[in-house]
N, C-alpha and C positions, 0 to 999 in steps of 0.2 A: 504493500500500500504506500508505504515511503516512497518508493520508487516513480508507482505510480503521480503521488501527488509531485513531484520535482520536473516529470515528464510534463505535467501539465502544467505546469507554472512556465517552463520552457516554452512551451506550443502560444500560452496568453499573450508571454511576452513576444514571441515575433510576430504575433495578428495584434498583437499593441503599437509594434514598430508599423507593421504597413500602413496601420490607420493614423498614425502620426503622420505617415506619408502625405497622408489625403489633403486635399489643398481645404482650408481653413475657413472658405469663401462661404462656406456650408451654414457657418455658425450666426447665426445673426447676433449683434452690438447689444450692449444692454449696461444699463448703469452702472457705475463703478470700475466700468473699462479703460484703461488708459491704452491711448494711441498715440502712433506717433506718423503725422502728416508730413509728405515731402511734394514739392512740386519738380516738374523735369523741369532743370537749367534755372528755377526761383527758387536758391538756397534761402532768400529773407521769407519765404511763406512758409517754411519749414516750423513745426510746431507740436509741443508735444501736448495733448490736453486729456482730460477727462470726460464721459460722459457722466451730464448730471443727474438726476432726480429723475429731471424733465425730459430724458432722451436725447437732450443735447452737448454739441458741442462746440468750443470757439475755434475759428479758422482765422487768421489775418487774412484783410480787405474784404470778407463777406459777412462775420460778427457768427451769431449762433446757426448753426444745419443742425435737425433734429437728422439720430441715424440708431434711435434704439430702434432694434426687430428688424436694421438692413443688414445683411452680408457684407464684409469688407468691400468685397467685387462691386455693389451695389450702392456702397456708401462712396467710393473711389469714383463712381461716374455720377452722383449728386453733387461733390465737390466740384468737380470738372465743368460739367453743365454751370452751375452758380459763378463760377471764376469766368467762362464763357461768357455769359447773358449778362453779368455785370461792368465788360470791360476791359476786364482786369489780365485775363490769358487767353490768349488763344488757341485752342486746342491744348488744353490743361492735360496732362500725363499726370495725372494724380496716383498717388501709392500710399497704404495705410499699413502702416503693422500693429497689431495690439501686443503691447508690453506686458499687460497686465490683465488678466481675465477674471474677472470676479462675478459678473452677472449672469454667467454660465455652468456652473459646477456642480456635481455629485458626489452625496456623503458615500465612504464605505468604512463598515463599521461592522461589530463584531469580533469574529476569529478569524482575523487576516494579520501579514506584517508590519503592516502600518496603516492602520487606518487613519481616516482623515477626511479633509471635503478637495475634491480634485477637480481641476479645470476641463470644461470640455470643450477645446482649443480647435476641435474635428471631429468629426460622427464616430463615435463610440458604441461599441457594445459593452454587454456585464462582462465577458472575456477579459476586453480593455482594461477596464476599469480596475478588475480583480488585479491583473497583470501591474496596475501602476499603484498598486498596494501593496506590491511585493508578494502578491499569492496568498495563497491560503495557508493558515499556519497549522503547524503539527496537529492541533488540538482541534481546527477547523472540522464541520462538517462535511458531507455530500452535498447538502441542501445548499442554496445560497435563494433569499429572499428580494424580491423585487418591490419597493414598495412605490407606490406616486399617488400625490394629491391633485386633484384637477376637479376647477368649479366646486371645491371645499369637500369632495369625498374624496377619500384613502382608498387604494387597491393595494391589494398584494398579490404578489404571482410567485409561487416557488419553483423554480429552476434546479432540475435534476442538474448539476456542473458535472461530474463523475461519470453520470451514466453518458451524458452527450459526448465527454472524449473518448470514451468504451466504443463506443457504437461512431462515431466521427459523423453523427448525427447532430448537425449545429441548429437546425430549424429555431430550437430555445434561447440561441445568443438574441434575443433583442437587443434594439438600440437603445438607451437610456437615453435620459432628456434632462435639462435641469431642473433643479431638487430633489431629483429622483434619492431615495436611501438603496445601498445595495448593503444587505445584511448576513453576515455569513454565520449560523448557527454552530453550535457547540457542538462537536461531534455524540453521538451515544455512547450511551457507557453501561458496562453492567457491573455488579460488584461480584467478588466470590469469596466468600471463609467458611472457615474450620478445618478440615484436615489435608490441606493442600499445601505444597510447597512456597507459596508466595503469594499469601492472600492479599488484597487490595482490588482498585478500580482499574478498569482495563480499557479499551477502545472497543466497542461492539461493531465486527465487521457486517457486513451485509450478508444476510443467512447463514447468521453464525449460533451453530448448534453447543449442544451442552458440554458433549465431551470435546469440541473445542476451547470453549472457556476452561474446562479444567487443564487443557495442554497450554492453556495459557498463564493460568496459573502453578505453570512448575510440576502438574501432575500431584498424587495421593501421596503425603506422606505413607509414614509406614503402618499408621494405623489407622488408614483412612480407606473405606468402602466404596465401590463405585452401586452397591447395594442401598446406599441409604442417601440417594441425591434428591435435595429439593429446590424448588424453585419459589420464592418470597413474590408476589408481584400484586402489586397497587392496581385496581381496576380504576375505569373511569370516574365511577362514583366516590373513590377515595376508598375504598375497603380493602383490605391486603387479604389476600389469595396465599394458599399456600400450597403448592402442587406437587406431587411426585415427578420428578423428573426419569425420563431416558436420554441415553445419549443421541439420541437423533430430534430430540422436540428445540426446536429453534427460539432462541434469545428476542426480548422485548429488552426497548431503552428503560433503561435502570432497574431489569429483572437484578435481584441477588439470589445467586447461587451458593446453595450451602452442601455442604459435604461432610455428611456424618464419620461418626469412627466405631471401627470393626471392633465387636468384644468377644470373639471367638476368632 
């Protein structure tokens, strides 16, 4: 599973690299963005500014262009036009870089390497995203949670991550949007004690059976029964279950597995 997860942090991060590739033009402007405006051959229009509150921005010789919700591409031939119609250049070669992106970004949060709120500089997917958090961390799940508010209600979409590199079935990579949370849950876990070699909390792999957990933890001491195995488990309604186990009945998140001891 190590493996696996390092394979896929590999794979996010070079479909991270392409999408960085992608030209930037995609993203449309939005407040708190700083740019930075050059005219071709009028180094004195050159100008580094903010967008305000208001969607706008100051240009020397035209004063405020509104350019929240335009694409650089878009906002680059609004300046041009304006610098055109007012006099001032002719046939404007206008060029924008955003310095600074804040009106665009996605939380990732959770059990990843670094979470944080990340810019989205270019059309992104949860791939992306995961990849510029440095992956998913040890302790991470399978699951990774999509969340977005729009028009004041909350969706969530949960994204098999693990099974979609299994199968190189990406249909699930959606593209994220600003404010989007991308949530990566706590991996399962099941417990096991009493006569095993190393009792404690484990990683619950994906149809993972009983006499696995006991080879995970360390196998029977020497006075321990594979006759007297149970399984502890919390129902829905909160009431604990307490089951006889076989080696083939398959683990729930945060079953504890207990392992009696032989007095014969």
């Amino acid at each position: 599973m190590k493996k696996l997860f390092r394979w896929m942090a590999a794979g996010m991060l070079a479909v991270g690299m392409h999408w960085a590739a992608a030209a930037p033009t995609d993203v449309p402007l939005g407040a708190g963005d700083v740019i930075k405006v050059s005219v071709y051959n009028n180094p004195d229009l050159a100008t580094e500014t903010r967008v305000n509150e208001n969607g706008l921005i100051t240009v020397p010789l035209i004063g405020q262009v509104p350019v929240a919700g335009l694409s650089t591409a878009a906002a680059e031939k609004k300046i041009a036009a304006l610098l055109g119609s007012g006099g001032f250049v002719k046939n404007a070669q206008v060029n924008l870089l955003v310095t600074v992106q804040t009106s665009q970004q996605v939380s990732v949060l959770g059990q990843v390497n670094r979470p944080g709120r990340y810019p989205l500089d270019s059309r992104r997917t949860v791939m992306d995203v995961l990849a510029q958090a440095g992956g998913i961390a040890a302790d991470g799940g399978d699951t990774v949670s999509l969340i977005r508010k729009k028009d004041g209600v909350a969706t969530r979409v949960t994204i098999d991550v693990v099974g979609m590199v299994r199968s190189g079935e990406l249909s699930g990579d959606v593209e994220v949007a600003s404010n989007d949370i991308v949530y990566v849950e706590r991996a399962p876990r099941f417990y096991i004690y009493g006569e095993v070699q190393r009792p404690g909390t484990f990683r619950l792999e994906r149809g993972m059976t009983v006499v696995q957990a006991l080879s995970a933890g360390g196998g029977l001491t020497q006075r321990g029964t594979e006759r007297d195995l149970r399984i502890k488990r919390r129902g829905a309604d909160g009431k604990l279950e307490i089951l006889k186990a076989k080696h083939d009945d398959l683990l729930l998140n945060d079953d504890v597995v207990y392992v009696g001891e032989s007095w014969f």
